[in-house]
N, C-alpha and C positions, 0 to 999 in steps of 0.2 A: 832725472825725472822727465822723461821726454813730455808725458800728457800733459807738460806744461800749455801744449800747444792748443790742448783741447779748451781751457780752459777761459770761460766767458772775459772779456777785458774789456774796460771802460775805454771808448771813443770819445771825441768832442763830436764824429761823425753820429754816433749810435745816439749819444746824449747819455746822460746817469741816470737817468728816471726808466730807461730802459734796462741798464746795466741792475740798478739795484731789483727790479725787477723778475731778473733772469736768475741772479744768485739765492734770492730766496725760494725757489723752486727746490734748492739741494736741501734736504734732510737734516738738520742735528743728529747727532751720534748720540746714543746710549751709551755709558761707562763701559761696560762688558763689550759692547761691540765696538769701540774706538781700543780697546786693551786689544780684540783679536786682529786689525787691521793695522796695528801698530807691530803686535808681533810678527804677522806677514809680512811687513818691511824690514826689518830687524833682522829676521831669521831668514827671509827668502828675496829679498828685495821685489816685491811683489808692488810692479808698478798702479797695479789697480788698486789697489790697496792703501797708496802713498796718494794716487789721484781722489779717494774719496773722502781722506782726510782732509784735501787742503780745501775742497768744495764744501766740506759741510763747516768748515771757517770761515769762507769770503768774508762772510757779513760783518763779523767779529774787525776782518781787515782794514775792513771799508768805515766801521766804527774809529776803528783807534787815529784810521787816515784823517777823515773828519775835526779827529782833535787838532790837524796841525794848517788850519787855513790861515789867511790872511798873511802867509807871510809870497805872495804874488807869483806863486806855481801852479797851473795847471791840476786843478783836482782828479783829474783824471789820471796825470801823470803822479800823483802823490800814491793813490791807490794802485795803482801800479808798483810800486815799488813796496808799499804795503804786500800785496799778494807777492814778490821775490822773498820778502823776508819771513811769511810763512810758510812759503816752499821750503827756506832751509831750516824753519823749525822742524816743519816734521821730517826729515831726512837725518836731524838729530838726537830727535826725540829719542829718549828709553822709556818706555812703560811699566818697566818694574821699579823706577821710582816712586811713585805713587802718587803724583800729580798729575792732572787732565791737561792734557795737551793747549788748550785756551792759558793757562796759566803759563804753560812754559813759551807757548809761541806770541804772547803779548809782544816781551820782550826784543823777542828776533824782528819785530813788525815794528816798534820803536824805532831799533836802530839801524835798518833798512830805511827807513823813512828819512829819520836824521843824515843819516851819511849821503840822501839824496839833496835835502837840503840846503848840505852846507857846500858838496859838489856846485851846487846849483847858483850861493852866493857867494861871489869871489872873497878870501880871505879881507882883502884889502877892506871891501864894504864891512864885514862883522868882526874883524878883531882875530889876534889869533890867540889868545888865552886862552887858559881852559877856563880863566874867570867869566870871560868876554863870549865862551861859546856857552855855557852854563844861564850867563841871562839873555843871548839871542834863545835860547828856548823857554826860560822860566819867565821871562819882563810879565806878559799876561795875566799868567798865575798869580803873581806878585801882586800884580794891580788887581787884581781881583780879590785879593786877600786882604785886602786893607783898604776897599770899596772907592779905588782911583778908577772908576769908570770912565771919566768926564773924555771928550774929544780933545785933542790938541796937545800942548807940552803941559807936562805935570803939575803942579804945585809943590815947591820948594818942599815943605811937610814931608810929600810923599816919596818925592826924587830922594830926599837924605834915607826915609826909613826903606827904601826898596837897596840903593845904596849899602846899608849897613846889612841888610838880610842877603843879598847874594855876591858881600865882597869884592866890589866894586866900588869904579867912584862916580862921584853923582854926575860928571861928565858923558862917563859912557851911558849912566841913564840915558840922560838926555837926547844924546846921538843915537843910541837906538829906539829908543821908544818914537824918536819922528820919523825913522829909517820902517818901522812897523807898524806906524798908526795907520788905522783903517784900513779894511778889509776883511774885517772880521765878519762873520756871519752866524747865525744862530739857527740852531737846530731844530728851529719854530719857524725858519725863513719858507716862504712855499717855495715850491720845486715851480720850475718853467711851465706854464700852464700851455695843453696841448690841445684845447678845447673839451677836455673830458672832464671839468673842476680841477679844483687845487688841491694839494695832499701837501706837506710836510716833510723834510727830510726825517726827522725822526718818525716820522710812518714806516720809514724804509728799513729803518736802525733797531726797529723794538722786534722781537716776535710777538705775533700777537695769540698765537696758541699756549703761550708762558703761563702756568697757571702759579701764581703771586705766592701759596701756600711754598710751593716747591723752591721758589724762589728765595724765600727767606730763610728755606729750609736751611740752604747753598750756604747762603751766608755767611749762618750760623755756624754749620759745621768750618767753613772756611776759619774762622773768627775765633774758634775751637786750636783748629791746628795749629794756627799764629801763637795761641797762648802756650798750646804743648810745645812748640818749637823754642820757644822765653823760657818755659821750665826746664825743658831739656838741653838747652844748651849750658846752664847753671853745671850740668855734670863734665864741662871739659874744661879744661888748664887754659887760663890767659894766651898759649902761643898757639892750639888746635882752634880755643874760641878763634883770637883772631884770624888765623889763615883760612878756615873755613869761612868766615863772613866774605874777606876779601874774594875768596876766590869760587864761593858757591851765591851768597848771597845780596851780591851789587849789583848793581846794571851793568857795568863795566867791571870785569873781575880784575883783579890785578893777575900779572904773568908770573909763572914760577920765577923765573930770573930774579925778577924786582922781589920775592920775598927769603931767597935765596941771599939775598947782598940785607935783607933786613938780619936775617936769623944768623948770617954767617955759617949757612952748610949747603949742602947743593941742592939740585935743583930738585933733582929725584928722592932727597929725601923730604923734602916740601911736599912733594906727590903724594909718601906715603903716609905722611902726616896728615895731611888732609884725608885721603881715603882712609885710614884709621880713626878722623875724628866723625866723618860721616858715618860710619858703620857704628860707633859709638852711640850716634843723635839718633839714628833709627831704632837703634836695638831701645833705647830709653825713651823715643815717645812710645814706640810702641806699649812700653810695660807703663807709661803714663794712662794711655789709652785706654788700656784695660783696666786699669785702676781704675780710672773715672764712669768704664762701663758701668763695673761691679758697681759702685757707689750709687750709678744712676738707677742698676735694677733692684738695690737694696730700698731705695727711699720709692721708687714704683709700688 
């Protein structure tokens, strides 16, 4: 995708108040016309087409970037790497799965961001476990889930239950959480005031033409699918469930190889395993789907 080059990028020279500025000028996509700009890339590699996906995402980028401050990188460069790992969402994307493009390019925006991160903190400083890379990203979360707010080193209490929830020991707690105190910021913090008042990062973050009806609509139906997907998946055998979860529905899929040496058959038959339990889950939410239509315009 060459129009990478077109594409607005945060400076420390330009500043972000300008940058989120610039990106909100691009558009949101409609369903239908995100489906016909996805099939132009698909079917024709149609660079305009892959350029106007990833611009009507920046903001989405710049959102998910947002989540991963405080750990002492260049916001500018975290968002940066945010908008590469949308690029290769949509260059990946398929449209006839029937997911919006936001949902599937979170993902790719995640782990473009992480992999910049951890680049970025020498192994030595964070540990190399996968335990030890799992709470350099979750410690926060943790603390926050169990209302350890407070500044400085933990509270015994809290080092043990953060300890027992992400499988660790209370020592790396404590080595990381002083390795990542402070620097957090909040999405209520004001932006760099440039004599024109003060706004908000979350000014930058929300649309504000969002009408709240539609919004919850989203959800809903979001909320909907999750549950058809829990029904539907009831109709595959313990080895489809499983290889399918691994390898369709983790942040990290597992490799054919590795389920290959679980199953004891090859690699390629894992392939069709899975693409036979996928086609399986589709064919059965659908006919859920429909069921729950029907039911909904029987009781209308």
């Amino acid at each position: 995708m060459s129009n990478y080059a077109k594409l607005p990028a945060p400076s420390p020279e330009q500043g972000l108040t300008r940058y989120m500025q610039e990106i909100r000028k691009f558009p949101m996509l409609e369903p239908d016309e995100e489906y016909m700009l996805a099939k132009a890339w698909v079917d024709h590699e149609d660079r305009e087409a892959a350029h106007k996906m990833v611009t009507s995402h920046l903001r989405l980028a710049a959102k998910i970037a947002m989540g991963y401050r405080g750990y002492g990188l260049p916001q500018a460069e975290v968002i940066s790497e945010a908008n590469v790992g949308l690029m290769q969402a949509v260059k990946r994307f398929d449209p006839e799965k029937g997911f919006r493009l936001a949902t599937y390019a979170m993902w790719w925006i995640r782990a473009a961001i992480q992999e910049y991160i951890l680049r970025s903190w020498s192994l030595v400083k964070m540990g190399t476990t996968a335990a030890q890379k799992k709470l350099f990203f979750n410690l926060r979360k943790a603390k926050n889930r169990i209302g350890a707010l407070e500044e400085g080193d933990l509270r015994p209490e809290n080092v043990k239950t953060i300890a027992k929830n992400l499988s660790v020991t209370e020592e790396e707690v404590i080595a990381m959480n002083r390795r990542l105190s402070g620097g957090d910021a909040s999405l209520n913090a004001p932006l760099k005031s440039d004599g024109e008042g003060s706004s908000e990062w979350q000014d930058w973050l929300t649309d504000d033409d969002a009408d709240q009806a539609a919004a919850y609509a989203e959800q809903n139906e979001l909320e909907q699918r999750r549950e058809l997907l829990m029904q539907a998946m009831e109709g595959l055998n313990e080895r489809e469930k499983h290889i399918l979860t691994e390898r369709r529905l983790k942040e990290d899929p597992v490799t054919l190889e590795e389920l290959s040496k679980v199953y004891d058959v090859s690699r390629e038959r894992v392939r069709q395993i899975e693409v036979r339990a996928f086609e399986k889950l589709q064919k059965k939410m659908r006919e859920l789907a429909k069921e729950q239509g029907m039911l909904a315009s029987a009781e209308a």
